[in-house]
N, C-alpha and C positions, 0 to 999 in steps of 0.2 A: 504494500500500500504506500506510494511513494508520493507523498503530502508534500506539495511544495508548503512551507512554513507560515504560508498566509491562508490555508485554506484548513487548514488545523484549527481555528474560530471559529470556521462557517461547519465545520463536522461536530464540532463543539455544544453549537447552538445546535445544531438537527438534531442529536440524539436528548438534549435537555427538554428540546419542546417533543419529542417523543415521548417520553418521561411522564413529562406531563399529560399530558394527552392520553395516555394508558390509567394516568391515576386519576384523573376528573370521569375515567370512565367508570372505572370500578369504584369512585363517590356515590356516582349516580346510581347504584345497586345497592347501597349499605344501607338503605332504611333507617330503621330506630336506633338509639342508644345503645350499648352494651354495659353490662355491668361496669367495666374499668373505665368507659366514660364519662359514663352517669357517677362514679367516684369521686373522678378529677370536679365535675360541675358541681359537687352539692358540695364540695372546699369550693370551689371558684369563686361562688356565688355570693359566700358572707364576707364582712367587714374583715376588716386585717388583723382586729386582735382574736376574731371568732378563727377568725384563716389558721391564726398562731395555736389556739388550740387546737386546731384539726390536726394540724402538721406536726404535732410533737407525738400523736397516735399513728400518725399515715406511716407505711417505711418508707417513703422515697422523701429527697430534699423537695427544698420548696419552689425553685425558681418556676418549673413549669406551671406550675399552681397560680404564685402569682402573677406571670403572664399570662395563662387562661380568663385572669379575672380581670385583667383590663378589657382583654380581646371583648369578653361580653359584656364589657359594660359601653364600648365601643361599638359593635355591632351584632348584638343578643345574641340567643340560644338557640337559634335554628340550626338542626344537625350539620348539614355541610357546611351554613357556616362558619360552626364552632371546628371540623375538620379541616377548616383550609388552612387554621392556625397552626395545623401540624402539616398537612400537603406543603406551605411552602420550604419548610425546613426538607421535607423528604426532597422535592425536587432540587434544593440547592445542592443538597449533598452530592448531587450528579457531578458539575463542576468542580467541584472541590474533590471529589475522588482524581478525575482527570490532573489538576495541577499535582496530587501526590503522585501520581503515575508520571507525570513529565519530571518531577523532581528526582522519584528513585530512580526510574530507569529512562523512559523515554515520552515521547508525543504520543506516541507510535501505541503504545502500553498504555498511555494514561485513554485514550481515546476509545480503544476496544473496553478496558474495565468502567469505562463512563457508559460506553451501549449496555454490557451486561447490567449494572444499577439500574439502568433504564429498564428493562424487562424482567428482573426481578419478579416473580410474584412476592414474594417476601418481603422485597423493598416498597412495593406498590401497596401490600396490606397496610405494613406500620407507618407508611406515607400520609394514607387516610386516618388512620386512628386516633382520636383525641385523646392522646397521651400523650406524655413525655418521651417516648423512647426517637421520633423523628431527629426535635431539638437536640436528646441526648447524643445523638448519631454525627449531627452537620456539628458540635460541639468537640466531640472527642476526633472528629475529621481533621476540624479547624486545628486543635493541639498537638495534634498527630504532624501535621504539614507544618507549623511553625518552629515545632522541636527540631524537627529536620533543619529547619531553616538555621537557626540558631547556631546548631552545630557546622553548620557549612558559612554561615555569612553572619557573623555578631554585630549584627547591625539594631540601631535603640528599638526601631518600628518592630524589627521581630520580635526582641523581647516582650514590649508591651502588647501584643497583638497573641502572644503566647499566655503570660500572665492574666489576662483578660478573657481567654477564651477557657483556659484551665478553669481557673477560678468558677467560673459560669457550670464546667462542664462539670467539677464536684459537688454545685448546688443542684442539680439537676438529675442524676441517679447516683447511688452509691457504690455501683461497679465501675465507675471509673476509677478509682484506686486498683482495678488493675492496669488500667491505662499509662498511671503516671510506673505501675511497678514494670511493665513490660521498658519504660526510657530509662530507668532508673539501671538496670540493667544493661540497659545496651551501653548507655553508659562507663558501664564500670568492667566491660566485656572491652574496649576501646578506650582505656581509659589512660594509655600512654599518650593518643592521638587527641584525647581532649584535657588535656590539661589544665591548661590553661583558664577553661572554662566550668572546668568540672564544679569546683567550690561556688561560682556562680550560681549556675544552673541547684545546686542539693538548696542555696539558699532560700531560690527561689521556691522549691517543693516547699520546706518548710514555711514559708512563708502563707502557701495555700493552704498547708496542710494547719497553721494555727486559724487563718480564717473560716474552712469548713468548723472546726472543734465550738466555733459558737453557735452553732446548728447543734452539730451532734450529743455535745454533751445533756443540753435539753434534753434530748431526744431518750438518751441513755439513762435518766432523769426520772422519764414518763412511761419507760417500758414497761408491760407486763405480761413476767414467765408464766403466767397461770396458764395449765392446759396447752402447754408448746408440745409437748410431748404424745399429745393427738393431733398434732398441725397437721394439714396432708402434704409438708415438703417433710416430716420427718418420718411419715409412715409409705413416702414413694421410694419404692426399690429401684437402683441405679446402679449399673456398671459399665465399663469398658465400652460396652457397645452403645452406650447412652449419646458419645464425646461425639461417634460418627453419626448420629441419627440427629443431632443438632446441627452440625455441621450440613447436614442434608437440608436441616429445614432451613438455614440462612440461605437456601433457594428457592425452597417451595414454600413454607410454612405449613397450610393445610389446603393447599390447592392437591387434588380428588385423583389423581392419573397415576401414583405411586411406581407406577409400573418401570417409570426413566429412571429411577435412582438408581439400578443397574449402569449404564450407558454413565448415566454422571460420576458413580463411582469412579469408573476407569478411565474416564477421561480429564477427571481432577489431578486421576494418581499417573496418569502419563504426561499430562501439560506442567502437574506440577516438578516432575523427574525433568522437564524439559528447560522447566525453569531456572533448576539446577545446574543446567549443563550451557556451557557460554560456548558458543557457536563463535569458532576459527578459520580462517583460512589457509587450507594446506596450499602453499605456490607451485609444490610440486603437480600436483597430481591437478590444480587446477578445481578444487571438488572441497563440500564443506565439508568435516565433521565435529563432534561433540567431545568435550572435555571437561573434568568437574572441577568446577571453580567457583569459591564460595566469596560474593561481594558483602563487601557492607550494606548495600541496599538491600540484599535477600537475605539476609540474617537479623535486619531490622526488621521486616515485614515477616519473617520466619517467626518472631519473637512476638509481634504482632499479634498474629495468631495463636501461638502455643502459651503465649504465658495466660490470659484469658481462660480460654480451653481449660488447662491444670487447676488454676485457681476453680475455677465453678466446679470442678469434680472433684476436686477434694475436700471441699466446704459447702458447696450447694447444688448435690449432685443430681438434683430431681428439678434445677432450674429450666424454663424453657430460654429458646432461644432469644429472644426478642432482647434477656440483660446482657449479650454481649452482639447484641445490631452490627457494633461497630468492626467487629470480624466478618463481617460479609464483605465490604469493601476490600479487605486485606485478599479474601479470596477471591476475588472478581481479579484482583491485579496479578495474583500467582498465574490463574491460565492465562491471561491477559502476555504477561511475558514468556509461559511458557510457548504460546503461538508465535510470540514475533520470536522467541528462539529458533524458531524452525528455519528460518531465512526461505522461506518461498519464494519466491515469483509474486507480481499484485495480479497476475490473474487468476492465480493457484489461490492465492491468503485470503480476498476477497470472498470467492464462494466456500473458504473454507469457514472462515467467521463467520455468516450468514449461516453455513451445517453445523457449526456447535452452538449456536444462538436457538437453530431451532431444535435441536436435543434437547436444550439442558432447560429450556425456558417456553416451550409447547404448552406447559400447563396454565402459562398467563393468556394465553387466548382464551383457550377450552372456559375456563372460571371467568372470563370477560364474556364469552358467546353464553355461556349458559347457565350463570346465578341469576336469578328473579330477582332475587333480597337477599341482602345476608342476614339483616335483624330484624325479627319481625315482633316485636312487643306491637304494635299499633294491631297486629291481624289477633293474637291472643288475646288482645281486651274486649275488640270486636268480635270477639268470638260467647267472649261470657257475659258480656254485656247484650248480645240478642237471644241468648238461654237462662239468663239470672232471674230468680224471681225474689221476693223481699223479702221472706224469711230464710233464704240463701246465707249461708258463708263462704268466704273464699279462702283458703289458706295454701301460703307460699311456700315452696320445698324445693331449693334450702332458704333461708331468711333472706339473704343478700338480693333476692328475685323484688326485693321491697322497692329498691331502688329506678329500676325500670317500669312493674307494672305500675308503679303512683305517675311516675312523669307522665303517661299513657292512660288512664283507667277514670272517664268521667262517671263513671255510676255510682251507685249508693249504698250497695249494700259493705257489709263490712271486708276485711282483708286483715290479714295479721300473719306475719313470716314467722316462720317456724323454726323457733329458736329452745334447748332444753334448758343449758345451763342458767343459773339464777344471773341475774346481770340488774343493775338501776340503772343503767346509761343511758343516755338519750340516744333513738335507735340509729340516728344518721351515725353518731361516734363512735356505737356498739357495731355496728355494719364495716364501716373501715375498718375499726381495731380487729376484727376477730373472723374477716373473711376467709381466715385460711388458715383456723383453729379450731375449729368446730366438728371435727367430722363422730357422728353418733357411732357406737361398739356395741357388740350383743349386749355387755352388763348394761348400757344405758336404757335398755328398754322398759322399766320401771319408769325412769322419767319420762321415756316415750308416750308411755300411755296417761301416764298423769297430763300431763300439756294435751294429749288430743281428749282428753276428757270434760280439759276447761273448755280448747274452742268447737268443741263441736256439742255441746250443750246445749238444749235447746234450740237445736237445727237439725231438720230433716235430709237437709239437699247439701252434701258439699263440693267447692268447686277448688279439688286439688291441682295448683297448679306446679309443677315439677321443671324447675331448673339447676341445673347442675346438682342435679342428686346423686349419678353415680357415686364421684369422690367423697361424698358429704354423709353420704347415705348407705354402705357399701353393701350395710346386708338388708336393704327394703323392711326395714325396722316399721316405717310410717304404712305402707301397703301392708305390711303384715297385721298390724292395728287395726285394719280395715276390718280385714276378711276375720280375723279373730271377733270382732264385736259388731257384725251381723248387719253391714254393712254389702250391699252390692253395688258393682260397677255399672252404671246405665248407661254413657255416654264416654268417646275421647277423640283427642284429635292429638296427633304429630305433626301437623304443618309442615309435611315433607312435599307436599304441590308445590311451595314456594323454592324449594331447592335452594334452600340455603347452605350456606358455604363458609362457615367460621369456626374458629376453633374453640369458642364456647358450647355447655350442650343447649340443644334446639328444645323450646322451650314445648311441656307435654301438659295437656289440662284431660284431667280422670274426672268428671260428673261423678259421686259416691252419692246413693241413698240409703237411709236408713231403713232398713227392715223392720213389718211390723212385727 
């Protein structure tokens, strides 16, 4: 692909508005809220010292939060346009992937890992998502590229441009502390070559690292152990093969066609071999071949990768992908170089890019052509709101479902998420603090039946609605209640017409009657 040096812009801008273009698509499919949205919005929404207690319960730092709450107060809560607060963060990071790729290696590399970002499904889901992980992403991007810079040109702009974006990027998830440990590293890996800079550079970590601590220590403050030890990240089983099955989803996430992860295996594990090997000129024979030669820019981006990776598996080995986003870039630039290692031909490299674009990334069509919706809380209220009658109850399973079916649910009769342990917190505070502490056990089934004995009192008709019960619910404790106390099934729906496509579970409502 032999770019004369002025049209490296204009490819620049094509695959960015491509980018975009893919991800205002798949906006236009996401329907309703999701629980982690509707998270961030019920912090967004209050004053700043309300914001400050949410945030010493929430686990992540606060900055996305308080940009969220400008964003709506600037121009409201309508779903896409509460997503586009994160859609422009995910499209920048396109560009900015590309300048790290012109830094480590080449134009040439940055260009192709800027297409791949562009067709990401994975990049394209957390693009739209109103969370923090976009921001996190264009943040740890921006540190990423300026560190580099530092190290090659100590000039004032890149320090403060580094400083400034670090800073931003520890208030904003708390997995960038591998971020800063993967430089910290390379650093001291090269650390005859940076000398001079070295005492610099630790001062300025420390520097971030006493400004995060007036967050965290709050934070550390206001924690509580109760019942961590039912969390469902301490009761998900995790090994070895977990590292590659994340690695897989920094391309797919939960787009539906699984069947490529073959084909992608082998061609990570050859382009990335390829990447490895620095393509020479034999004078003799007049013919390329391969030799292993290990630069500073691929043992940065080697480090990139792997120290992230180790870290989540030895401490939080049932995380999904989404807390280390900013590994997906790193692998986009591995094939990325490991093709232009190949020294093709541009008529050879051309349609050869175009044949791994559509391997590895087929599945962001297929999930463009054929999701309906991805969230359909708005069709689930519509649903029990033209079957509800007034002596009806609704109850939520698991509680956290509080969150979407309110933003959604104009009718009248009552609702109540279905919570065992004793708790006084006000439910928005009890809903964040303990979304991912709760999961019920066979012994809890005493409590089980006490709690459904309160809400279904006095009600004939109930309207179980079931989200994300598998993890929360393991052994259908609440269903088993049912049928134990003479209860029958008359009505359900799975809302799988809609063909939704997310990696939360698809929300199921059980009509339950009371027998006489």
């Amino acid at each position: 692909m032999n770019f004369n040096k002025h049209l490296y812009p204009i490819a620049l801008i094509i695959i960015t508005f491509l980018g975009l273009i893919l991800r205002l698509l798949y906006l236009d499919k996401l329907g309703t809220y999701w629980f982690d949205e509707m998270a961030s919005l019920v912090i967004a929404r209050q004053d700043f010292p309300k914001i400050w207690e949410y945030l010493v319960i929430e686990n992540n730092p606060p900055l996305s939060f308080l940009f969220l709450h400008f964003w709506i107060e600037l121009f409201g809560e309508k779903e896409n346009v509460v997503r586009i607060s994160s859609l422009i963060f995910g499209v920048a990071a396109i560009p900015v992937t590309y300048y790290i790729g012109k830094e480590l290696f080449s134009r040439k590399t940055g260009i192709i890992a800027g297409l791949f970002m562009s067709l990401s499904f994975f990049q394209i889901f957390y693009s739209t998502d109103a969370r923090m992980y976009p921001l996190f992403q264009f943040l740890a991007l921006a540190s990423i590229y300026f560190f580099w810079k530092i190290l090659n040109k100590n000039a004032k702009r890149n320090w403060f441009f580094y400083l400034l974006s670090t800073i931003l990027l520890v208030y904003t998830h708390i997995f960038a502390w591998t971020i800063i440990s993967f430089q910290i590293l390379f650093l001291y890996i090269y650390n005859a070559d940076y000398q001079k800079i070295k005492n610099k550079i630790l001062t300025a970590k420390l520097f971030i690292l006493l400004f995060f601590l007036t967050w965290f220590i709050s934070k550390i403050q206001a924690m509580d152990f109760s019942n961590l030890t039912n969390g469902l990240y301490f009761r998900t089983s995790s090994n070895i093969l977990s590292i590659g099955q994340m690695l897989i989803d920094l391309f797919y996430e939960n787009a539906p066609n699984r069947f490529i992860e073959l084909p992608l295996v082998l061609l990570i594990i050859s382009l990335g071999i390829s990447a490895f090997l620095l393509s020479v000129k034999d004078n003799k024979n007049n013919e390329y071949f391969f030799i292993f030669k290990t630069s500073k820019s691929l043992l940065f981006m080697t480090l990139w990768i792997t120290i992230p990776l180790i870290i989540i598996f030895l401490f939080f080995p049932s995380s999904p992908a989404k807390y280390i986003i900013f590994v997906g870039p790193a692998l986009y630039l591995l094939i990325a170089q490991g093709i232009v290692n190949l020294k093709l031909k541009p008529e050879i490299l051309i349609p050869t890019i175009l044949f791994i674009s559509i391997v590895i990334f087929s599945d962001t069509f297929d999930v463009l052509k054929n999701t309906k919706q991805a969230y359909i809380w708005d069709k689930v209220v519509e649903y029990v709101s033209e079957e509800e009658k007034p002596q009806d109850q609704i109850i939520i399973h698991s509680f956290i479902g509080i969150f979407e079916f309110r933003q959604y649910y104009k009718g009248t009769i009552p609702y109540e998420g279905f919570y065992i342990f004793d708790n006084n917190e006000e439910i928005n505070k009890m809903i964040i603090k303990r979304n991912w502490n709760t999961i019920i056990l066979e012994k809890d089934y005493p409590k089980v039946d006490k709690k459904m004995q309160a809400l279904t009192n006095g009600h004939n008709r109930i309207f179980l609605i079931e989200v994300n019960k598998p993890p929360f619910d393991p052994y259908n404790l609440v269903d088993e209640w049912f049928i134990k106390n003479n209860w029958h099934l008359t009505k359900s729906e799975d809302f799988k017409k809609y063909k939704p496509t997310t990696r939360n579970y698809v929300p199921k409502i059980w009509l339950w009657e009371k027998s006489n």
